[in-house]
N, C-alpha and C positions, 0 to 999 in steps of 0.2 A: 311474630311478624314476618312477612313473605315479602322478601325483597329481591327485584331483579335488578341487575347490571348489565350494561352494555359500554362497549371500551371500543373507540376508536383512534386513531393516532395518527398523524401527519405530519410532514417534517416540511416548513414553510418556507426557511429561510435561515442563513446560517445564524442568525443573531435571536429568531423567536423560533418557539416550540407551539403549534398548536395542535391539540388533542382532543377529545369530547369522551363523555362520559355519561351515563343515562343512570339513572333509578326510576326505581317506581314505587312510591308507597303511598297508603290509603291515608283519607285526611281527617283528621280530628284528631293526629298522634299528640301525645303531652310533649309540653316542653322539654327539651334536654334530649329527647329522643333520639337512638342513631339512625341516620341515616346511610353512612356508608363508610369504608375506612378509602378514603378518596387517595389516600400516601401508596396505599398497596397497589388499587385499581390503574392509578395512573404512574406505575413503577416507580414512584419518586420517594428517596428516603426522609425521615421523618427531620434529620437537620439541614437537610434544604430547604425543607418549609418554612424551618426556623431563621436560618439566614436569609433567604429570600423572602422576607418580610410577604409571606404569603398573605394574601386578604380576598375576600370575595367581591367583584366588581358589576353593579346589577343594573339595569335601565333605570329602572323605579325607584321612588324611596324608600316600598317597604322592604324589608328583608325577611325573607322568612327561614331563611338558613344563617347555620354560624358554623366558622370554621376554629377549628378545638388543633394550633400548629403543632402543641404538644403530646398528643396523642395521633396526628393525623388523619381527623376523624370528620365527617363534615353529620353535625346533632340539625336539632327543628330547633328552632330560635323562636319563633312565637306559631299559637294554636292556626292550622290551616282550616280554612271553609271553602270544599272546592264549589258550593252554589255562590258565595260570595267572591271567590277568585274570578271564576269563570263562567259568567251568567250565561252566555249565549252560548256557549263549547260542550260539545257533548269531552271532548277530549281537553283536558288543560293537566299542562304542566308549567313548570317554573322554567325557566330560562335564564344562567346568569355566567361570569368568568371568574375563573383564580389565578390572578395574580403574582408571579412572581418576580421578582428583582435579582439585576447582578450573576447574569445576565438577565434578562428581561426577559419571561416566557409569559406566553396565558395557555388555557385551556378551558373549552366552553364545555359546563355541566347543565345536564337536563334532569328534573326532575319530576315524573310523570305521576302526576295526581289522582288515585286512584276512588272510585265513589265507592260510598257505606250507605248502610239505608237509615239515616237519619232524620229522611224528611214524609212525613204524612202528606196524599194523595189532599189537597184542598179544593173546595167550590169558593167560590170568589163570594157567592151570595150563600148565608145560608138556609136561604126558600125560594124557589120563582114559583108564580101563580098565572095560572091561566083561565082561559073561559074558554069554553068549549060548546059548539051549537050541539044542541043534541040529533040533529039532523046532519052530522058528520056521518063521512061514510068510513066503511071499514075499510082499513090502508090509511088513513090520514095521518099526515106525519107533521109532530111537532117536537124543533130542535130544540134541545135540552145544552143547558151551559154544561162545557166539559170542565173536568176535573184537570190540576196541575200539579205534579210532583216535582219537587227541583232536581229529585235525583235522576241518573241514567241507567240507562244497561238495564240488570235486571230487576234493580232496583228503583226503576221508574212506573208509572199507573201499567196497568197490565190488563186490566176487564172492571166493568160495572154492573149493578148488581140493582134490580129495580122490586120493589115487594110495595102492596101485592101485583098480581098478575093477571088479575079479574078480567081488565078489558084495556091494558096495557100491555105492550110488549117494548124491549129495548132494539133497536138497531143499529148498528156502527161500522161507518164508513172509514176505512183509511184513505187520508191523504198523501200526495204524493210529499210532503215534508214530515212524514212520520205519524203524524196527529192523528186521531181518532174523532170523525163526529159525531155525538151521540143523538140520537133522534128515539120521541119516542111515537112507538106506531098504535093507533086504535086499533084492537081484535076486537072489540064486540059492540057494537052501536049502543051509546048513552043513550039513558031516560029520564031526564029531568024531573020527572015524577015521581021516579023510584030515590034518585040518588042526587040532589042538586052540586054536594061537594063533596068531591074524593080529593083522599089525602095518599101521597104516595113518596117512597123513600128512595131515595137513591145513591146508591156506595159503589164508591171508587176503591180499587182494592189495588196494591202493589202485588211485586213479586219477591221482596226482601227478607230477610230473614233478621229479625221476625219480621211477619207480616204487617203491614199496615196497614190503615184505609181511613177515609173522608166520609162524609153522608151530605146531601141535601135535600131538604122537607120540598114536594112540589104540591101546590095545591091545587085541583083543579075545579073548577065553576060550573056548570051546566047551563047553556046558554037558550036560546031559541034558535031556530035555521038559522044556518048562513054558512051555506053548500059548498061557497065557491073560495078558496083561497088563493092569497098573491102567488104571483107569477115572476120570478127575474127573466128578462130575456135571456142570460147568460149564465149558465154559474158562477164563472171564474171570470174577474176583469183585469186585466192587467195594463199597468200607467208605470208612465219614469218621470222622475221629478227631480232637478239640480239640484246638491247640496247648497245650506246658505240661503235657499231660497225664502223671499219673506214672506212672514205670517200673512193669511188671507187666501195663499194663494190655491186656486184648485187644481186638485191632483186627478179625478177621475167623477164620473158621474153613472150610478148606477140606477136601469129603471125596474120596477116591476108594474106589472099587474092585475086586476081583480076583474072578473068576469061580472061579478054580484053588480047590484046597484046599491043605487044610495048611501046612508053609511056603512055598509057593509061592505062597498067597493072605495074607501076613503083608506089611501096605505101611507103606514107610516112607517118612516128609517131609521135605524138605529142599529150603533155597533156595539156584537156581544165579545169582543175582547177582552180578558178577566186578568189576568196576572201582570202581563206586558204591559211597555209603555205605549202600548199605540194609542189609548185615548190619552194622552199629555202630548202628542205631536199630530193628530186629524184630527177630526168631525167631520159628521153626515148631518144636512140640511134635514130635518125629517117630513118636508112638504116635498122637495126636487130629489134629494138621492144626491146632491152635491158632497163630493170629498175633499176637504180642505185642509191646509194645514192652521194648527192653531200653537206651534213650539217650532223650535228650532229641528234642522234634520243635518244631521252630520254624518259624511258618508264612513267616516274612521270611527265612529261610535255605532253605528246599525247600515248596511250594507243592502236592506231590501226588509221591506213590514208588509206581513199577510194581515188585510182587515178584515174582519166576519162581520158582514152585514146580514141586517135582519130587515124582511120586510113583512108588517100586520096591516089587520083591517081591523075594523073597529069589532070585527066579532068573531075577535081573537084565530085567527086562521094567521098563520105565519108562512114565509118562504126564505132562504138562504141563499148565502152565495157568499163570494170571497173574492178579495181586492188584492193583486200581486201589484206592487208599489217596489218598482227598479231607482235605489240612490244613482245618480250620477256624480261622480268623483268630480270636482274641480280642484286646480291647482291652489290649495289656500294654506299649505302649512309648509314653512319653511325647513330646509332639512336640519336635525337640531347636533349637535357636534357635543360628543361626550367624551372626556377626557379617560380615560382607563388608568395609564399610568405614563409619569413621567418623570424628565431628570434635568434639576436647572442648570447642575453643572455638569459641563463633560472636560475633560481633558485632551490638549489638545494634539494629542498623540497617540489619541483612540486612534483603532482600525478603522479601515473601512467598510460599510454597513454596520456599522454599531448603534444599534436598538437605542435609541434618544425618548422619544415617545408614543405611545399606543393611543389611536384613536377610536371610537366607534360611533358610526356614523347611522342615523336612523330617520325616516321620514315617514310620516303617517300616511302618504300619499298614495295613491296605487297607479300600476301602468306607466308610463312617460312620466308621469307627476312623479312617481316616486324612486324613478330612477336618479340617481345622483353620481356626479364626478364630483373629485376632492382633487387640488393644485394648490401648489406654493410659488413663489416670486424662482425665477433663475436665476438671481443673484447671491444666493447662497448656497453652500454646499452641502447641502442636505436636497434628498428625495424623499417621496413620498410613495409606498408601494402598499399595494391590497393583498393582505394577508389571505383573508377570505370573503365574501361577502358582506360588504360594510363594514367591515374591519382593514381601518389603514395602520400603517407603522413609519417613524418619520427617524429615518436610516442618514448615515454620514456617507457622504456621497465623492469627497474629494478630500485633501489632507486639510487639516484644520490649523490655522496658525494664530497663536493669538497675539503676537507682536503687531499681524494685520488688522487683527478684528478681534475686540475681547471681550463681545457681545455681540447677540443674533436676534433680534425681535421677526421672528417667523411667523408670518401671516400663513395662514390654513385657509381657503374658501371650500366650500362645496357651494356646489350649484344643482338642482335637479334640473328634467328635460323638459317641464311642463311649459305652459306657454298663458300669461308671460312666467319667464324664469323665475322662481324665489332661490336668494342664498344666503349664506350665512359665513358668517367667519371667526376663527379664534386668534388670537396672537400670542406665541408660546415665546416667551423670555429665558435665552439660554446663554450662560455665561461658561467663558472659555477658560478653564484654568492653566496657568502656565506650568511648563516644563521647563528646567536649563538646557536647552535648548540651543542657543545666543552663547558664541565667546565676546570677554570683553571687546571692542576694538577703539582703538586709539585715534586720536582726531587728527594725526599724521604719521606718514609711514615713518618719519626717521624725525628724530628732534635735533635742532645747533641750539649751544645756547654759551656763552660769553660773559666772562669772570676778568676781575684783573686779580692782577698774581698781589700777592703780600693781603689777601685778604683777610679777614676772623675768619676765624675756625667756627662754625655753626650757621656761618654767612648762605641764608637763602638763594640758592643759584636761578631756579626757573621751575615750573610746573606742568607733570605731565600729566594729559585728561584723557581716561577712557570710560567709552559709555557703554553699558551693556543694555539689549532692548529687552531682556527678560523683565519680571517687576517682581518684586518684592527680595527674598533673601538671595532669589538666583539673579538681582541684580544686584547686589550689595560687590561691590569691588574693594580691591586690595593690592595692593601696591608691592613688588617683591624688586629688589636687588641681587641680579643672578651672579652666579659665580664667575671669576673673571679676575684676572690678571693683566697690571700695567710695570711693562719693566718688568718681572716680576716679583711685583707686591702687589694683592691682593688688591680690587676694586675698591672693597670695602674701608680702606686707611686713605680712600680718595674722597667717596662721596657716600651719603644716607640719603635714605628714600623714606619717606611716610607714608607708613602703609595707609590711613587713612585718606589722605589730602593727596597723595604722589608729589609732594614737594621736596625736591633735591636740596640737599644741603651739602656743605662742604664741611669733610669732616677734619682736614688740616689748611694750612696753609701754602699758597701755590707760589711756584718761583718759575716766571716763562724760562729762565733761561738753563733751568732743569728740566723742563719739560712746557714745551708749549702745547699739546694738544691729548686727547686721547679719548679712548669710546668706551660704551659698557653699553650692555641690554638690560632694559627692566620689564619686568613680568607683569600682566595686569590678571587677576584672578579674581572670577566671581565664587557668591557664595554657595553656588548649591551644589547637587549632589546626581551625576558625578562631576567634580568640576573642572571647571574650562575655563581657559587662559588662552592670551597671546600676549608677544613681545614683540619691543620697539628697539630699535637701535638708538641713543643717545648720542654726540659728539658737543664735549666740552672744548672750547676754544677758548686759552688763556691769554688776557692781551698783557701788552706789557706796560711797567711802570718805569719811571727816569730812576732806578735803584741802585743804578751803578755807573760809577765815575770813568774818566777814559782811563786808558791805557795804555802808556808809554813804551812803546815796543825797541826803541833805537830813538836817541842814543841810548845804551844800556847804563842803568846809575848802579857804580859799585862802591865800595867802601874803602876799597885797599890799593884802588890804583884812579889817575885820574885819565879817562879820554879826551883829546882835545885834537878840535880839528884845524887844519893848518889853513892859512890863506896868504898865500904871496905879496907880498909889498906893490907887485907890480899889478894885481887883480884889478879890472876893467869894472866898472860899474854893472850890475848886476849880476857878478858872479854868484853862484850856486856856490854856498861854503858847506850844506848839509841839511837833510829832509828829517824834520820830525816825525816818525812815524809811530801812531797812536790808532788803537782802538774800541769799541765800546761795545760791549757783550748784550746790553741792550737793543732792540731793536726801531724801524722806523726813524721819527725825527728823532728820539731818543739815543739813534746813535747817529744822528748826524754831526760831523765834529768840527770845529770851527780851531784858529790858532791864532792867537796873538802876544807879543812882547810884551812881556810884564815891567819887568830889569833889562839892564844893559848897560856894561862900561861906557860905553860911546855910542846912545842910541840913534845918533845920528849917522851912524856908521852902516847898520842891519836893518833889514826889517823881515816879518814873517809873512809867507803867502797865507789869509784867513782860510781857503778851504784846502792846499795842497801840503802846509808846514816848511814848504821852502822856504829855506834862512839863503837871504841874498846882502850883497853889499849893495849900499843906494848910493854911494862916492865913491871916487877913486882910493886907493888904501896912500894914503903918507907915510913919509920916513917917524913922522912925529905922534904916530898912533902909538900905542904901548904893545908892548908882544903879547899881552896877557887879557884876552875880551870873554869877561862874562855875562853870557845870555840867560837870563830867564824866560820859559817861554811856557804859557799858560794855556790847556787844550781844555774848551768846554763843550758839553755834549748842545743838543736844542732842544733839552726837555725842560719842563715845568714841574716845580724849579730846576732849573738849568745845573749841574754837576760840572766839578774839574777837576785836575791833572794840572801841576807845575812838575817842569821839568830842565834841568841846567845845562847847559849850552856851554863850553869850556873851547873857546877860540884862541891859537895859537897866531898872531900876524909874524910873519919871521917866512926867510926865504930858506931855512939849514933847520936843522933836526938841534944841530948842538944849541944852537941857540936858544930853542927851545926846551931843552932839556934842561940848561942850566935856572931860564925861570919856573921853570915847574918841578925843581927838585925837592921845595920841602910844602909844596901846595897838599901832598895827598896827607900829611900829619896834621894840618887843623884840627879836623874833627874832635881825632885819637889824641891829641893832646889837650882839648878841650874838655873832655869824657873822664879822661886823669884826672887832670887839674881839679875839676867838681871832686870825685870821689877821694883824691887828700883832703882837700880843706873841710866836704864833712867831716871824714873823719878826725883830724888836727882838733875842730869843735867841738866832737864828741868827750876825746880824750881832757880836753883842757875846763871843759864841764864838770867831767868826771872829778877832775884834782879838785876844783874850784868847791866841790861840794866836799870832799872830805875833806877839805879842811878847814873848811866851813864848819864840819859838825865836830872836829880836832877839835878845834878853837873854844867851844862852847862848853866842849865837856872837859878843858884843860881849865876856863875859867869857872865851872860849876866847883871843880876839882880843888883851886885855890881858895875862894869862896868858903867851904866849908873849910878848910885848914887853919885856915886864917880865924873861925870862929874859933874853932878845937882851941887855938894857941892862944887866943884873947882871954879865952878864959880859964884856962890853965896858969897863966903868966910865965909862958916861955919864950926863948927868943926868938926875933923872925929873921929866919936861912931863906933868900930868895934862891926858886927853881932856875934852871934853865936845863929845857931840853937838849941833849946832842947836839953836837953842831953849832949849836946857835951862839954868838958872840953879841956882846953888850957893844952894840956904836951908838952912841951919843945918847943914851940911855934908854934905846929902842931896839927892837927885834929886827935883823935885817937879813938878806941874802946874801952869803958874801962870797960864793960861789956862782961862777957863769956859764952855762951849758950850753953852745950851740947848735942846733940841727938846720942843717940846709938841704933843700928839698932844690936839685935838680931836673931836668927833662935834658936830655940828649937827642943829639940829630939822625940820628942810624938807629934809633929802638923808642918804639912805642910806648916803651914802660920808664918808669921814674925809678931812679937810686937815690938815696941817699949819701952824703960824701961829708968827711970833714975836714977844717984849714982854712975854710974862708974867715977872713973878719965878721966878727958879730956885729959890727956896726953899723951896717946897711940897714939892715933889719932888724932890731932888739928894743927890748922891752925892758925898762928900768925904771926902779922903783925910788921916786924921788926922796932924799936922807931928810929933807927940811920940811916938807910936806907926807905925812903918815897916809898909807891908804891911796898914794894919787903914782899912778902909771904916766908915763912917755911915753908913746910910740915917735918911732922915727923913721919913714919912709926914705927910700933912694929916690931920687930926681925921677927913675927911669920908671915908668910902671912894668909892672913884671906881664902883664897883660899884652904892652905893646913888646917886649923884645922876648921872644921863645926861646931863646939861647939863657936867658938871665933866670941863675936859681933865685928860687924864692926859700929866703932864709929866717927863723924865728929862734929867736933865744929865748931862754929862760935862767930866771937868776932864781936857783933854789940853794 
């Protein structure tokens, strides 16, 4: 098989590749056949074809090529008929693109169809018969139906071939569209007498190899005179007629005629057209020569019909001539919009001019009709640019954002220029896919937000929001708590953050008056890749709670000495005797501090300023006040609940120091002798517990002890020796103490601590165990309580 290539190349645009490519091969190949290795020819390797989803893209629906990606091969896909492809064309070939993707290229291949001699030279009829006057002269010419071969070149009809020859000859005219008319001429004058009907053969012969040929039987008649044959005024008529136009209507009107008379000059019309459509779209009147249409005429299906009229008389004498029939194009067919290739979604971070869609644009029109513009809306960023000749491309024209727009319904129109206009349009649906793009941002620059201190530990503080415009996993957000130091301890032993929700928690518990305030940054991070984040600044402000009581700054309260302020006997009514001075670590009304008199020796004597703690006299001071004024004076804060602070106010009235020294010499040993006092007599308790039980458990196991002795000797029959322990002496036939131990528990005026001492009489204080009643104690108390005099021991006996 003899195949040629022809390889052109062009470079369009930086986003499409277009290129063209020619074959030629002969038609009737078998299926699967190759046509071409198209990978080599158009430099492209064989897994680009594979990746670029190559495919063949064709106007038509049939296909008669198939492309072989893995081989790089383009084969014949179904059997070719180039009289059936291409009825009218001496020249046909295929025309179609290949497709590629990722980047987006095409490349138009030709494929030229080459003829075989397949097809036998045909007569439409296989006899025509004629009548012939025998009084014809020699030269008389009558036109014979020509032969048609579908094929071309040199395998089209070539010569005809007429036997016998006796008194026939062939003659043949070419026409200026190629054709050949066959005419056949009388060389020798008929004789009806001799010969009424001759039969004669006529073969069309090709030039192909192998040869082919047609025949048809012609019969001829032998008539009587009839000398004179029709006549066209014209040979050639030529008419134009609108496509569309309706049946009925007349195209051209052709006359002849006949010198003869009577029936012999009676001519009748009729068209010898044999293979063509032309009688399925005219007729000829056969009494006027009228050419009419009886079908449709469409100027994109036949462009211009040659009709062969014939005009006869009744005795049989014929004449020729021929109908040139100009289509006139009118605007009737829309321009129709063919999609090649395209892509729904692009990303919207492509470049700019990136290859979106391939259109190809085709209208059956001709001239102005079938010139066409192609436009889109300029509302979007996409243009529209001509790769080549009805070939557009629908390129990224400006930066694509899909937070703006996350869909493009792109209307296409073409219009052609005919008049009136027809157009057409497509609407390509293209969705934006997202990039992360977009950092989160927060719905304010800086956050406050406001806790009271002594809160739970996990206690919800406030929430922070940030939205990203990206969508899907590059909007997904997340919450981070960045590193950071308060005081330095770490942010994190202050607050948590949720990475899902951004909900601040408190991860301890807060004390304003350790810290009232402080900040930290939280990060907001989306999810994609690479990813992107912003931060906000937070500022926690702790308010405060009433959690702490005042604070008594002066007078100062000691343990080991007493303060006390003086006020002269001769002090004037509202003298200034001494300022409480109190504080509250608290803040606001929580530390606002208030003072008033709780106690008082003579509370008619003092009072307190409620907001300043001034302790004033409200009377003049008397000789008959007491030297020794004690003040209690109670400071509350103005919180809810309200907190306090007592504090004792120790007043000296006396005009001399000694005076006062001598009443306050044993004032500062209260306490510390109070504090004694408790920890003897627990202990005194303890110890007299302690006895009380052992001999409590003595006693038991002294009578368990007798108890059994006492068996042993019952029944033995010995005598009974009564016991008695040590010490112990028989009075009045009872066990008793006859022994007196006293201990006296002193306190001294010059020492904080207690001694012991002995000498005093047991009597004040002793405990005796009555001789007449078993088991029954006396206490016997002194007159004085030991409570009220500090100087008086407190004295306990015991009688063991």
């Amino acid at each position: 098989m003899n195949r040629q290539v022809l390889l052109f190349m062009s470079l369009l645009s930086a986003a499409s590749v277009f290129g063209q490519v020619s074959y030629s091969i002969p038609e009737e190949m078998a299926k699967g056949s190759l046509v071409g290795n198209i990978a080599q020819d158009l430099g492209l390797e064989i897994k680009r074809l594979t990746s670029g989803k190559a495919k063949i893209y064709t106007r038509n629906s049939e296909e008669y090529m198939e492309l072989n990606r893995e081989r790089g091969v383009l084969l014949v896909k179904e059997r070719i008929d180039r009289e059936v492809l291409c009825t009218e064309t001496a020249l046909c070939a295929l025309h179609f693109q290949i497709i590629l993707e990722n980047p987006m290229e095409f490349y138009t291949v030709t494929v030229q169809i080459t003829d075989i001699n397949d097809n036998a030279p045909t007569f439409e009829k296989s006899e025509m018969r004629f009548k012939f006057s025998e009084s014809a002269t020699t030269g008389a010419k009558f036109v014979l139906e020509r032969a048609v071969d579908l094929d071309v070149g040199i395998n089209d009809l070539q010569r005809y071939e007429l036997k016998p020859t006796d008194n026939f000859a062939l003659k043949l005219h070419n026409n200026a569209d190629g054709n050949k008319n066959v005419e056949m001429v009388l060389q020798k004058p008929l004789d009806r007498e001799k010969q009424e009907q001759i039969s004669l053969v006529l073969t069309a012969v090709d030039g192909g190899e192998p040869q082919m040929s047609g025949t048809m039987l012609i019969i001829i008649t032998v008539l009587d005179a009839n000398d004179n044959a029709p006549v066209f005024t014209q040979p050639t008529y030529k008419a134009t007629v609108t496509e569309n136009s309706p049946r009925g209507t007349v195209v051209a009107t052709v006359t002849a005629s006949d010198a003869d008379e009577g029936s012999n000059s009676k001519i009748t019309y009729s068209i010898t057209n044999t293979l063509d459509n032309v009688r399925k779209v005219f007729e000829v009147n056969k009494e006027n020569g009228d050419v009419s249409l009886i079908g449709d005429i469409d100027f994109e299906t036949s462009r211009i019909f040659q009709i062969n009229l014939l005009a006869s008389d009744e005795g049989g004498l014929t004449d020729s001539c021929k109908l040139i029939v100009d289509v006139r194009d009118v605007n009737d067919n829309k321009p129709e919009i063919n999609i090649m290739s395209k892509s729904n979604v692009i990303s919207e971070d492509a470049k700019l001019k990136t290859v979106v869609t391939m259109i190809n644009i085709e209208d059956l029109d001709s001239g102005e009709n079938g010139h066409v513009k192609c436009f889109i809306s300029d509302s979007v960023p996409f243009i529209l640019k001509t790769s080549t000749n009805n070939f557009y491309s629908l390129v990224t024209d400006s930066d694509l954002d899909r937070e703006r727009a996350s869909e493009y319904n792109i209307t296409v129109t073409c219009s052609d220029e005919g008049v009136p206009s027809l157009s057409s349009s497509v609407t390509l649906t293209l969705q934006i896919s997202d990039v992360n793009d977009n950092a989160p941002v927060f719905e304010r620059s800086s956050y406050e937000a406001y806790i009271v201190e002594n809160n739970t530990p996990g206690l919800s503080i406030f929430t922070v929001k940030a939205r990203d415009a990206d969508w899907n996993q590059n909007a997904r957000v997340s919450y981070i708590l960045e590193d950071s130091s308060v005081n330095g301890v770490p942010v994190s032993s202050y607050v948590s953050v949720s990475a899902d929700s951004g909900v601040i928690h408190a991860v301890r518990s807060f004390d304003y008056e350790q810290i009232k305030d402080f900040q930290f940054r939280v990060k907001a991070q989306d999810g994609g890749s690479p990813l992107l984040s912003s931060n906000v600044t937070v500022k926690i402000l702790i308010q405060d709670q009433n959690d702490n009581p005042p604070q008594v700054l002066y007078p100062v309260q000691t343990g080991g000495s007493v303060v006390a302020e003086m006020v002269p006997r001769s002090a004037d009514v509202g003298y200034l005797v001494t300022k409480v001075v109190a504080v509250d670590v608290d803040s606001g009304q929580n530390a606002w501090l208030s003072y008033k008199l709780q106690k008082a020796t003579d509370r008619a004597l003092f009072e307190v300023g409620s907001q300043n703690g001034e302790i004033r006299t409200i009377r003049q001071v008397t000789d008959k006040d007491a030297v020794k004024q004690r003040l209690s004076v109670i400071v509350e804060d103005n919180g809810q609940p309200s907190r306090s602070a007592t504090v004792i106010v120790n007043v000296a009235v006396a005009d001399s120091f000694p005076e006062v020294l001598s009443e306050f010499t044993d004032f500062p040993h209260d306490k510390e002798y109070n504090d004694n006092l408790t920890f003897y007599l627990v202990l005194a308790l303890a110890v007299v517990s302690f006895l009380f039980i052992t001999c409590l458990v003595v006693i038991i196991s002294v009578k368990i002890y007798r108890w059994r002795q006492s068996r042993v000797l019952y029944q033995s029959n010995l005598p009974v020796i009564p016991y008695y322990p040590p010490r112990y002496s028989d009075t009045l036939g009872t066990g008793t103490l006859p022994h007196v131990y006293n201990y006296e528990v002193c306190r001294t005026t010059d020492s904080r601590k207690s001694d012991c001492k002995f000498g005093r009489a047991g009597s004040q204080n002793v405990l005796i165990m009555d001789p007449s009643s078993t088991g029954t104690m006396q206490r016997m108390q002194s007159e004085k309580s030991i409570l009220d005099e500090p100087d008086s021991p407190l004295e306990v006996s015991f009688m063991t």
